[in-house]
PDB file of N, CA, C and O in Angstrom, chain B, residues numbered from 101:
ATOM      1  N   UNK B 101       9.883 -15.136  51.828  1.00  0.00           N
ATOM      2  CA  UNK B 101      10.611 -16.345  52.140  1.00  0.00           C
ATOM      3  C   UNK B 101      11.052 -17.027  50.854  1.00  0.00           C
ATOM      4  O   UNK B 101      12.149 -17.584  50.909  1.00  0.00           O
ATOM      5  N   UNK B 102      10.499 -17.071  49.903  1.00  0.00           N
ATOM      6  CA  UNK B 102      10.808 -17.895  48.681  1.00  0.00           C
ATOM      7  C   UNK B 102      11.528 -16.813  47.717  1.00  0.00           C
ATOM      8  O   UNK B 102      11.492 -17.172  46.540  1.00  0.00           O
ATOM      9  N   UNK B 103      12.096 -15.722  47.908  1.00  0.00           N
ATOM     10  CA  UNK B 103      13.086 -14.865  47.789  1.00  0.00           C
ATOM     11  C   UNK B 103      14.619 -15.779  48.020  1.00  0.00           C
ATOM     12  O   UNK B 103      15.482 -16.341  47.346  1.00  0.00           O
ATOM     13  N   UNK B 104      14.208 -15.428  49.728  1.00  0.00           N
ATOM     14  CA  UNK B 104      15.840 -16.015  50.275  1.00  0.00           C
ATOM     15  C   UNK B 104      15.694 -17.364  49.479  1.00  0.00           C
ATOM     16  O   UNK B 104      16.700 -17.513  48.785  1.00  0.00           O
ATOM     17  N   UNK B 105      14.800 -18.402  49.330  1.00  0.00           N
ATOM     18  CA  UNK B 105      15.041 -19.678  49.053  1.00  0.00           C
ATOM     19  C   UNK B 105      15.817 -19.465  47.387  1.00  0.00           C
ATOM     20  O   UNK B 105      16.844 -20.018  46.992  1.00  0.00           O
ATOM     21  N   UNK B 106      15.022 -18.582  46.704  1.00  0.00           N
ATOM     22  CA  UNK B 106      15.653 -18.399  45.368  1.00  0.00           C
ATOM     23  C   UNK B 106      17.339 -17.959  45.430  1.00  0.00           C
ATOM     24  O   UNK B 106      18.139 -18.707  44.868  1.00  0.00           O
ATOM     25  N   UNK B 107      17.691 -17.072  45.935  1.00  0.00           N
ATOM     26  CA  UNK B 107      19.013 -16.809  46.133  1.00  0.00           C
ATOM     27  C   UNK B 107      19.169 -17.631  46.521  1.00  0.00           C
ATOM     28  O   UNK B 107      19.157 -18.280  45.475  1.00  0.00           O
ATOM     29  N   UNK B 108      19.456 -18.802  47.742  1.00  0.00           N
ATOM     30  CA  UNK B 108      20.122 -19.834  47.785  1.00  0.00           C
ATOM     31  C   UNK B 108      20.594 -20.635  47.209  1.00  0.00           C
ATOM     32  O   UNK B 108      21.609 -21.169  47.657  1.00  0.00           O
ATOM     33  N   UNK B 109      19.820 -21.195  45.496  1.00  0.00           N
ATOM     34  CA  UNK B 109      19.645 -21.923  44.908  1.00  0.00           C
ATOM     35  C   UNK B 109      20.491 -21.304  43.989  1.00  0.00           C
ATOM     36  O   UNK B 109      20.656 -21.984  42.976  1.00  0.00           O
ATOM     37  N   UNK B 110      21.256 -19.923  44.013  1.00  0.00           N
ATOM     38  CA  UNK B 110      21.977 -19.559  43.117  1.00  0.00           C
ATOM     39  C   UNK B 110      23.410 -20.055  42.949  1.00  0.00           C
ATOM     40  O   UNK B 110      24.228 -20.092  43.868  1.00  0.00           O
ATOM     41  N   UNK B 111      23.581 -20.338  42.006  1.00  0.00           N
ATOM     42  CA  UNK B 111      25.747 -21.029  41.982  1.00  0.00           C
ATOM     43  C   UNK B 111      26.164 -20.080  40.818  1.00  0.00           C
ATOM     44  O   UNK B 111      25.596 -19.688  39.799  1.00  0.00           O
ATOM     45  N   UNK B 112      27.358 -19.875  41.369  1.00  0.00           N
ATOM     46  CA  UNK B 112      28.568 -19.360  40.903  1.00  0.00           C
ATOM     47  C   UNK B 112      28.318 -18.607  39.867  1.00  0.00           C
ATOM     48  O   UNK B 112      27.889 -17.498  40.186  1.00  0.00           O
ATOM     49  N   UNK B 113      28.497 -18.912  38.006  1.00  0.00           N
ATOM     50  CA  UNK B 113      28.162 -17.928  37.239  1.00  0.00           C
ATOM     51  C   UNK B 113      26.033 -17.131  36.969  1.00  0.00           C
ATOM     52  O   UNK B 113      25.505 -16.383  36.145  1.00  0.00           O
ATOM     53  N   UNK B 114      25.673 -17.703  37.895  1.00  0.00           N
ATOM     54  CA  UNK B 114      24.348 -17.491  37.840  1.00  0.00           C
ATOM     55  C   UNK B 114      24.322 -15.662  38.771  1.00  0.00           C
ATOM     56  O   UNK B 114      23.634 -14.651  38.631  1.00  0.00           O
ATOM     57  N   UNK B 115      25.334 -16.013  39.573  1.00  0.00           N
ATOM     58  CA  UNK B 115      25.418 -15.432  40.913  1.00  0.00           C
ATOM     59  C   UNK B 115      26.346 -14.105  39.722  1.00  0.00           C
ATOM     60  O   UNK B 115      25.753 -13.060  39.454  1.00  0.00           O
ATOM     61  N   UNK B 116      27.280 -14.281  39.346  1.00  0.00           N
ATOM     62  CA  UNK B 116      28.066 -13.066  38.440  1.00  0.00           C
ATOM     63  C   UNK B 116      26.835 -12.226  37.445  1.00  0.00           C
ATOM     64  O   UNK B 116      26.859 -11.044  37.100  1.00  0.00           O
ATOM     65  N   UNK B 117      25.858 -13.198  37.154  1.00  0.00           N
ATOM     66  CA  UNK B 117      25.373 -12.683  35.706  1.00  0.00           C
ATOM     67  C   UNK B 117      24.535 -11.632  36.803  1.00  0.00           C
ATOM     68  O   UNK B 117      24.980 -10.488  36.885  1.00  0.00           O
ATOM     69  N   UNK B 118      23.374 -11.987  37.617  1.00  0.00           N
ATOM     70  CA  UNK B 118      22.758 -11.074  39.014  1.00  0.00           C
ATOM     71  C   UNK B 118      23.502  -9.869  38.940  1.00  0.00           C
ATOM     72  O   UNK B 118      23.031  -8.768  38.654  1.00  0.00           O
ATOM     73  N   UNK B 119      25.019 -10.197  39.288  1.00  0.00           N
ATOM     74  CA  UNK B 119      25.591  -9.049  39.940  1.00  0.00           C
ATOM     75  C   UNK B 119      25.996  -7.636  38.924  1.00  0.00           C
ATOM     76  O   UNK B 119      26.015  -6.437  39.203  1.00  0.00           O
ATOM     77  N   UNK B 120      26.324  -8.435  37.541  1.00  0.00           N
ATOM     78  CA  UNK B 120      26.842  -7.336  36.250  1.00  0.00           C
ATOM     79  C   UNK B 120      25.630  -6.763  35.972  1.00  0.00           C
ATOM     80  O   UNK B 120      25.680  -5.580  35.638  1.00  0.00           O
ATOM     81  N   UNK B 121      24.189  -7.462  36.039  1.00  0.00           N
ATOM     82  CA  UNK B 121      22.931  -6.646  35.477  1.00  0.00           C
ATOM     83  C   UNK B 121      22.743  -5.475  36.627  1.00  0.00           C
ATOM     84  O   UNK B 121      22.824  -4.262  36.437  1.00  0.00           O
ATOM     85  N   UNK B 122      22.501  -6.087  37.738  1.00  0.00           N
ATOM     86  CA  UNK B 122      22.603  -4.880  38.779  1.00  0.00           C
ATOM     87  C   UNK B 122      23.577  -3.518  38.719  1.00  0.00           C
ATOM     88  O   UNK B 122      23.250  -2.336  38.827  1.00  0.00           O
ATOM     89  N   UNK B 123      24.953  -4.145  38.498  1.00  0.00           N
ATOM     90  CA  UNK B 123      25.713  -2.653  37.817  1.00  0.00           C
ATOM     91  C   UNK B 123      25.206  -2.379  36.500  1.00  0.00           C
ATOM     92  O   UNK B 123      24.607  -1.306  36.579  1.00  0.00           O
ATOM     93  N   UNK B 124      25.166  -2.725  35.591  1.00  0.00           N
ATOM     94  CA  UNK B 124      24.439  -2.266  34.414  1.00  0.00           C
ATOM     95  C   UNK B 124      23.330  -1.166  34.602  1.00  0.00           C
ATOM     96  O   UNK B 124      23.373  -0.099  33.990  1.00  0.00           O
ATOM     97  N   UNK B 125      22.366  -1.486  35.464  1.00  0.00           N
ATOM     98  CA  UNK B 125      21.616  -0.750  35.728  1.00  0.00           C
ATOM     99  C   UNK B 125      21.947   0.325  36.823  1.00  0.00           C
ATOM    100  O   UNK B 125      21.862   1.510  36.500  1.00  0.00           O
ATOM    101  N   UNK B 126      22.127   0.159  37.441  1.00  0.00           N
ATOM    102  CA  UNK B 126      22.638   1.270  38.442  1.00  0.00           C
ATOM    103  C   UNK B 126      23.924   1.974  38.157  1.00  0.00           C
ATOM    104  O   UNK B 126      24.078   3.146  38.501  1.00  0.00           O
ATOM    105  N   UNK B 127      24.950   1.226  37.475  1.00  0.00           N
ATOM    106  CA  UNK B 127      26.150   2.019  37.582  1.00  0.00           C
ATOM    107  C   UNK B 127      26.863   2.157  38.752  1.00  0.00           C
ATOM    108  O   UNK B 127      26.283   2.491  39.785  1.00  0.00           O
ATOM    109  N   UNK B 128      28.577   1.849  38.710  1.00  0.00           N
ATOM    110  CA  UNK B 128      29.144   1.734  39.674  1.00  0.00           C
ATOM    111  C   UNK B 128      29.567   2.728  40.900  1.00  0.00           C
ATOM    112  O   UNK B 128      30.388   2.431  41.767  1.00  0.00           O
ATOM    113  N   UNK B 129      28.852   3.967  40.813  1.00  0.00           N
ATOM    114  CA  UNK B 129      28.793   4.873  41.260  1.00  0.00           C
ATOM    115  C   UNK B 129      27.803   5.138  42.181  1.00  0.00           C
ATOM    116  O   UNK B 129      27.916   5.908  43.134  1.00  0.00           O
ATOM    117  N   UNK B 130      26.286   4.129  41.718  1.00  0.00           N
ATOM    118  CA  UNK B 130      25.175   4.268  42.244  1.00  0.00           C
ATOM    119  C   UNK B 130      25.031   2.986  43.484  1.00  0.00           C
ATOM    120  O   UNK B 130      24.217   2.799  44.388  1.00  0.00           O
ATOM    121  N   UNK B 131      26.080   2.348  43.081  1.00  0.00           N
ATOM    122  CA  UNK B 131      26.176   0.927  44.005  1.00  0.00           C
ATOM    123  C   UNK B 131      26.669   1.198  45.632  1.00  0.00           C
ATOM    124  O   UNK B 131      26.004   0.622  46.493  1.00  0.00           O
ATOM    125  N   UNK B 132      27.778   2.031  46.054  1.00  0.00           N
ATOM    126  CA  UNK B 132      27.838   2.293  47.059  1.00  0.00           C
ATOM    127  C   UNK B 132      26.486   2.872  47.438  1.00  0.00           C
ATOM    128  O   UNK B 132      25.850   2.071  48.123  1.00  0.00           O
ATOM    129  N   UNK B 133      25.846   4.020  47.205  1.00  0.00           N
ATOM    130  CA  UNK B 133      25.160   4.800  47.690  1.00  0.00           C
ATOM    131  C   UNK B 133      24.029   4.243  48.593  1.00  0.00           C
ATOM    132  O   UNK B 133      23.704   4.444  49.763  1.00  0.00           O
ATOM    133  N   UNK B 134      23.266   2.986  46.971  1.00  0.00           N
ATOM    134  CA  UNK B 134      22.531   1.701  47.025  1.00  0.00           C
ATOM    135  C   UNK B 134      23.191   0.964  48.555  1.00  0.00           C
ATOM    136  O   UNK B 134      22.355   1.243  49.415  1.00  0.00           O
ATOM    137  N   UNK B 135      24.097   0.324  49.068  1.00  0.00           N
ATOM    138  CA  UNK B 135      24.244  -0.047  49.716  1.00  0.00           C
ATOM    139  C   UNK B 135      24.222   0.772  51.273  1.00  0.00           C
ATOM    140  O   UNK B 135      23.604   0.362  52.255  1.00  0.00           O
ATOM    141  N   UNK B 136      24.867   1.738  51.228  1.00  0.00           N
ATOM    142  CA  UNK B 136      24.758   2.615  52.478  1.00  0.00           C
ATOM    143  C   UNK B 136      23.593   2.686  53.170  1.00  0.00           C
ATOM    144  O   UNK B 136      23.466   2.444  54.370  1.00  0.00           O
ATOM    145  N   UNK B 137      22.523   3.105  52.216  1.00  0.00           N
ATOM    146  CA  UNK B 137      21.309   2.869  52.633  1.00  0.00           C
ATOM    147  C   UNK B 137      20.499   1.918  52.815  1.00  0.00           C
ATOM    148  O   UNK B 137      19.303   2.154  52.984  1.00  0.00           O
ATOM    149  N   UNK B 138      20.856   1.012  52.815  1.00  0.00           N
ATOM    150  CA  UNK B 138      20.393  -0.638  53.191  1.00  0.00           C
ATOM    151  C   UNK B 138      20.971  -0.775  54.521  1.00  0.00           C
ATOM    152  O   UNK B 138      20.501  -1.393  55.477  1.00  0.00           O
ATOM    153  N   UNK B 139      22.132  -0.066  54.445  1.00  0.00           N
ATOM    154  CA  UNK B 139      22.541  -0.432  55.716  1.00  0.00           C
ATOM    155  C   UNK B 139      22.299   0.257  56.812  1.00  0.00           C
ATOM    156  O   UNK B 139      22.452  -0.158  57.961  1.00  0.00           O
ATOM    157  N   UNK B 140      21.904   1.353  56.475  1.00  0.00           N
ATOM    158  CA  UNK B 140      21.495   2.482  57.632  1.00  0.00           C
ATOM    159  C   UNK B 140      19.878   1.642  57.718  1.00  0.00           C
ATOM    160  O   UNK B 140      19.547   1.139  58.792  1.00  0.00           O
ATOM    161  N   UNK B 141      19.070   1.567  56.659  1.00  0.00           N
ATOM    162  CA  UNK B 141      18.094   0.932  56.741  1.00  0.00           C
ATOM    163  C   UNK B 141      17.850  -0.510  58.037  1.00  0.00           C
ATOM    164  O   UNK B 141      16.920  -0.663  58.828  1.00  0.00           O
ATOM    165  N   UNK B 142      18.893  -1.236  57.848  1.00  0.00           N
ATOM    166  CA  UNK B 142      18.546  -2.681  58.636  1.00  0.00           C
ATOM    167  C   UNK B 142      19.399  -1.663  59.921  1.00  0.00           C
ATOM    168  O   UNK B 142      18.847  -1.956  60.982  1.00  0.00           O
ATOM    169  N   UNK B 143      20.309  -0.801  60.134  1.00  0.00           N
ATOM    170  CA  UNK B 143      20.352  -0.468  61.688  1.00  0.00           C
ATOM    171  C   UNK B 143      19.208   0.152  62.498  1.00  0.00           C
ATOM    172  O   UNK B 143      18.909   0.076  63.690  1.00  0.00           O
ATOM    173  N   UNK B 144      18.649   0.815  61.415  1.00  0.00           N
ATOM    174  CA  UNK B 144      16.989   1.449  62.135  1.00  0.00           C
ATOM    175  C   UNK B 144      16.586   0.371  62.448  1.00  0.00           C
ATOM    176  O   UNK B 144      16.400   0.223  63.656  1.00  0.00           O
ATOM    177  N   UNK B 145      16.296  -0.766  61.571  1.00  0.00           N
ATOM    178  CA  UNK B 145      14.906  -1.606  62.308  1.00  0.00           C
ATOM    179  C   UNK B 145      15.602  -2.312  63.073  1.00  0.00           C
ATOM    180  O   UNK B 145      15.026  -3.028  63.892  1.00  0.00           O
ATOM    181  N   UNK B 146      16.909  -2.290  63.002  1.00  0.00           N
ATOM    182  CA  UNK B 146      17.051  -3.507  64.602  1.00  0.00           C
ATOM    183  C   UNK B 146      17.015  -2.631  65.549  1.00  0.00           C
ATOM    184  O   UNK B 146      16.459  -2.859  66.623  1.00  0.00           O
ATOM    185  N   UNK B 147      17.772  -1.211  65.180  1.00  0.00           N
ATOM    186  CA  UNK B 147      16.916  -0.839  66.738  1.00  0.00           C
ATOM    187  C   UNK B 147      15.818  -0.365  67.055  1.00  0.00           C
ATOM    188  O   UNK B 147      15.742   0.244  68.123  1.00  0.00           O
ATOM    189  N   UNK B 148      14.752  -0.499  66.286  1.00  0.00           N
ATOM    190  CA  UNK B 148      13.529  -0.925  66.327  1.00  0.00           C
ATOM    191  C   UNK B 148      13.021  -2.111  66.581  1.00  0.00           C
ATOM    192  O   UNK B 148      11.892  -2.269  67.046  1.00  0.00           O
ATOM    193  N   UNK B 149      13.559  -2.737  66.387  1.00  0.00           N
ATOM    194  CA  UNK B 149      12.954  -4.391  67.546  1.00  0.00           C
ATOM    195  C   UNK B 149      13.674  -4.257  68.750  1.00  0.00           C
ATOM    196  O   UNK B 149      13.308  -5.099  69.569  1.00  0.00           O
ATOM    197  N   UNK B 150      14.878  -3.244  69.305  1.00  0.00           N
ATOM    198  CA  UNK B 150      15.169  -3.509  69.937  1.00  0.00           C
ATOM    199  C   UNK B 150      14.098  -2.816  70.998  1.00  0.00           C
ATOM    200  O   UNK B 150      13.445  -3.438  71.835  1.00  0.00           O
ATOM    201  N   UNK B 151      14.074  -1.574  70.799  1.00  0.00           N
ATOM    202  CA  UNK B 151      13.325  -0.693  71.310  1.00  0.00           C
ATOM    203  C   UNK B 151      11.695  -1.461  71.048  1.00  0.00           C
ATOM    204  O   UNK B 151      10.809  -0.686  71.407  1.00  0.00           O
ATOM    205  N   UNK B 152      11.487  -1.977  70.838  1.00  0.00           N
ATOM    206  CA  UNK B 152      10.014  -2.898  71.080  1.00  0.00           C
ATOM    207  C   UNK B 152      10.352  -4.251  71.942  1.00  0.00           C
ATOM    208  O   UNK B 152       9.450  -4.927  72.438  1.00  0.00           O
ATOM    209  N   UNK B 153      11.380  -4.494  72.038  1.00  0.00           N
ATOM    210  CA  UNK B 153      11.528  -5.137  72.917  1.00  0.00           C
ATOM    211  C   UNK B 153      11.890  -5.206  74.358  1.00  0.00           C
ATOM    212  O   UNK B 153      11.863  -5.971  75.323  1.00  0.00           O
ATOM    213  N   UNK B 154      12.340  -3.683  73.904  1.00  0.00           N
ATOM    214  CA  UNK B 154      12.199  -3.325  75.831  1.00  0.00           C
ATOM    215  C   UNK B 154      11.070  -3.119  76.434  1.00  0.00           C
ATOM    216  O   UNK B 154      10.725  -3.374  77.587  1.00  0.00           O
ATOM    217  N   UNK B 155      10.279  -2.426  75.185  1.00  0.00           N
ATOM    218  CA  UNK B 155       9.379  -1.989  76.121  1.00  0.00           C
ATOM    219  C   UNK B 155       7.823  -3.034  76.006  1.00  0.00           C
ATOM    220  O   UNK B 155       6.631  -2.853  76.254  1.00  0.00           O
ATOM    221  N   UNK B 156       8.467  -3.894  75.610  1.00  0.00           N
ATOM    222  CA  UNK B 156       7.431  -4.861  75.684  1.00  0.00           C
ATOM    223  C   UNK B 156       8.148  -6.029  76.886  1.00  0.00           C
ATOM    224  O   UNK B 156       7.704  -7.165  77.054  1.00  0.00           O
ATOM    225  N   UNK B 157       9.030  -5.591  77.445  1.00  0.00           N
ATOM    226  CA  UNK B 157       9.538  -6.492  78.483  1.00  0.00           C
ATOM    227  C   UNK B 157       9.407  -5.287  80.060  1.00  0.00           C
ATOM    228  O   UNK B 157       9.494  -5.806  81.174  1.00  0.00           O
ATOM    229  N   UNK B 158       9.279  -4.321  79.982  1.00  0.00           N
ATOM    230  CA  UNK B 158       8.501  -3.083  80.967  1.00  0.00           C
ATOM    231  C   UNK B 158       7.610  -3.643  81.540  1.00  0.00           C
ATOM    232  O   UNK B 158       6.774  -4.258  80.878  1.00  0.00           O
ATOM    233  N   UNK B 159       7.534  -3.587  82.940  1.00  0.00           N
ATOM    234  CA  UNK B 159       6.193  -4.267  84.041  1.00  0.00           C
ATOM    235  C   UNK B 159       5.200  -3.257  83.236  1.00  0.00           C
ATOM    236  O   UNK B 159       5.416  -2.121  82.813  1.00  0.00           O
ATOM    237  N   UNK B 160       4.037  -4.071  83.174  1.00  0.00           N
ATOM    238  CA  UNK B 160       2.506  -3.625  83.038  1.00  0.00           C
ATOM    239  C   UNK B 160       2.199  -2.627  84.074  1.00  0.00           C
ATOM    240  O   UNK B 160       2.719  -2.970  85.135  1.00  0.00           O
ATOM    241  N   UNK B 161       1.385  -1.240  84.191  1.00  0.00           N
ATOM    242  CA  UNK B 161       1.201  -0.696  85.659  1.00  0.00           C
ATOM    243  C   UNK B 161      -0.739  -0.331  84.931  1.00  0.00           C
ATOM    244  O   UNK B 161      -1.323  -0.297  83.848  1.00  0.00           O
ATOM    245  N   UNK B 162      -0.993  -0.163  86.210  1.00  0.00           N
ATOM    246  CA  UNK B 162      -2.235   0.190  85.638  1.00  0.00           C
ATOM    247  C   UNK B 162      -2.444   1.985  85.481  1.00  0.00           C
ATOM    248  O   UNK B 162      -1.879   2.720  86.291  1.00  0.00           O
ATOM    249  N   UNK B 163      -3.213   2.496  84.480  1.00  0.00           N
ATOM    250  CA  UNK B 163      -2.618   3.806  84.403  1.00  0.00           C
ATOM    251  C   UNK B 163      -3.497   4.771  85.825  1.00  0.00           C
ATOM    252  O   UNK B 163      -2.775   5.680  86.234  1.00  0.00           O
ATOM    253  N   UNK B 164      -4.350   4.711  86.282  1.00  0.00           N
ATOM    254  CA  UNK B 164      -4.237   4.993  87.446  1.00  0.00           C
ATOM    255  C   UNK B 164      -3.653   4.567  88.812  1.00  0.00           C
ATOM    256  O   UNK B 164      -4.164   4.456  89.927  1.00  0.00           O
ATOM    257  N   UNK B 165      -2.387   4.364  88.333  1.00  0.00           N
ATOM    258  CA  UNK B 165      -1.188   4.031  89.389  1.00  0.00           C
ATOM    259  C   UNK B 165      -0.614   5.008  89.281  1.00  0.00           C
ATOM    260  O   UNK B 165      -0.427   5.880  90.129  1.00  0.00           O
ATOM    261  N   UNK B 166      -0.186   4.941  87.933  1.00  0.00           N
ATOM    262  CA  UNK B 166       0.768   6.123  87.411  1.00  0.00           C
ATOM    263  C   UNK B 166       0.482   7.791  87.947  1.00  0.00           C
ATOM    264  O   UNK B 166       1.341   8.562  88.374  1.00  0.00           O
ATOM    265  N   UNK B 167      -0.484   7.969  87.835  1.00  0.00           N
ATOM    266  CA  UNK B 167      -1.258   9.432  88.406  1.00  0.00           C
ATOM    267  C   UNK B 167      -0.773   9.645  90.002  1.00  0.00           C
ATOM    268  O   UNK B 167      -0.042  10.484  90.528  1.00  0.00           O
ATOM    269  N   UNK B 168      -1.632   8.324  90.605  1.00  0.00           N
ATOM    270  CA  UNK B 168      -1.568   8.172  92.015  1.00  0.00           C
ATOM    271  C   UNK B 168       0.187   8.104  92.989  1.00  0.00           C
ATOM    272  O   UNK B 168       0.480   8.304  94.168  1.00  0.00           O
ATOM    273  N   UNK B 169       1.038   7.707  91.703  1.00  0.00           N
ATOM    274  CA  UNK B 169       2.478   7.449  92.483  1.00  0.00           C
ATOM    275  C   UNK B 169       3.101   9.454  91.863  1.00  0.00           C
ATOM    276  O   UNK B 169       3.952  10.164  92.398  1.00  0.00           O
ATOM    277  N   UNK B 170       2.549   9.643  91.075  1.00  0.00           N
ATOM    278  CA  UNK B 170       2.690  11.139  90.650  1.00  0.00           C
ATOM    279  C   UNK B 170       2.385  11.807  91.955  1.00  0.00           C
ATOM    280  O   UNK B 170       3.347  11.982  92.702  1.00  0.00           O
ATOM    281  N   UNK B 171       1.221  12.203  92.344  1.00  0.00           N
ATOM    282  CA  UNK B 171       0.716  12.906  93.260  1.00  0.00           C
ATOM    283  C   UNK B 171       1.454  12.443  94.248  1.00  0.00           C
ATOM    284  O   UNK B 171       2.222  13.315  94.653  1.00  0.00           O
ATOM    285  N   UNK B 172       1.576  11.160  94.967  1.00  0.00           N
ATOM    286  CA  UNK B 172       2.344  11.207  96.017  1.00  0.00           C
ATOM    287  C   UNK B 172       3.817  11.551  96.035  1.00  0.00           C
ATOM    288  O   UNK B 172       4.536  11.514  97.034  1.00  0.00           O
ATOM    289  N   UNK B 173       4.177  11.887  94.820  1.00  0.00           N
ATOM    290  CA  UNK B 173       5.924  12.351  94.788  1.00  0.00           C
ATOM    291  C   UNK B 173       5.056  13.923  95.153  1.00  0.00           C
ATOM    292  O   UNK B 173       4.922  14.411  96.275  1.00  0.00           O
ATOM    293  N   UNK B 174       4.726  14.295  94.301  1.00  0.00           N
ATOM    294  CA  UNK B 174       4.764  15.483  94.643  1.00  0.00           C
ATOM    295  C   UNK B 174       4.094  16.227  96.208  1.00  0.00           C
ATOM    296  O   UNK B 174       4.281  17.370  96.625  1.00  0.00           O
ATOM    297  N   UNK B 175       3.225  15.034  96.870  1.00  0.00           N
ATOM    298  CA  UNK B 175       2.832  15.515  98.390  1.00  0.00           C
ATOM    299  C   UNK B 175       4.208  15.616  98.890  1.00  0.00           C
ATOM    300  O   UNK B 175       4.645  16.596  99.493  1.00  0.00           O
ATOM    301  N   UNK B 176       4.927  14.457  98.583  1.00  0.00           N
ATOM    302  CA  UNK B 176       6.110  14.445  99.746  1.00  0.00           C
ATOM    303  C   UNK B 176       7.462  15.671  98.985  1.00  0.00           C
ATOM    304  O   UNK B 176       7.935  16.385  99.869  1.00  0.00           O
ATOM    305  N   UNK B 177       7.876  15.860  98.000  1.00  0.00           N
ATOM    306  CA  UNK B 177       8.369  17.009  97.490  1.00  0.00           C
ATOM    307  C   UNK B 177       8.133  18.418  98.367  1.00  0.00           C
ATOM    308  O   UNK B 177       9.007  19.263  98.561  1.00  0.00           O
ATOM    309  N   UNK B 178       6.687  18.481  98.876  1.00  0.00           N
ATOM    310  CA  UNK B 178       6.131  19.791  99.391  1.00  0.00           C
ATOM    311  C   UNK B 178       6.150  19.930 100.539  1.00  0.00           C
ATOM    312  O   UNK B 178       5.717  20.966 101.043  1.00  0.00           O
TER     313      UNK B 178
END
C-alpha cells in the first residue's frame, strides 16, 4: 500500500527521471517484453478471483449427497 501511495506523490519530472532509469536498465527492447508479461500476469489473477468467486458463490452440498444423487442417476439410467 505505501508503494501505490509513493507513486502518487510523484509529479511530472520526478515521474520522467523513474521512467529513463527503468530504460537504462532494461533497454528499449526489454520494455515491451517487461510489459506483456504484466499483462498476461494481472489477466491470470483476475481470472483467478474470478474463478474463486464462482465457486465460492456454488450452493454448499454435503458430500454424502453428492454420492447418494450419483447412485440414484445411475439406478434410474438402468
Amino acid at each position: 500500500m505505501t508503494d501505490l501511495l509513493f507513486i502518487g506523490n510523484m509529479r511530472g519530472w520526478q515521474l520522467i527521471i523513474v521512467l529513463l532509469v527503468i530504460l537504462l536498465l532494461f533497454g528499449g527492447k526489454k520494455i515491451p517484453e517487461l510489459m506483456r508479461g504484466l499483462g498476461k500476469g494481472m489477466a491470470s489473477f483476475r481470472q483467478g478471483l474470478e474463478d474463486a468467486k464462482s465457486e465460492m458463490e456454488k450452493p454448499v452440498t454435503p458430500s454424502g449427497q453428492k454420492d447418494k444423487d450419483k447412485s440414484d442417476n445411475d439406478k434410474s439410467e438402468a
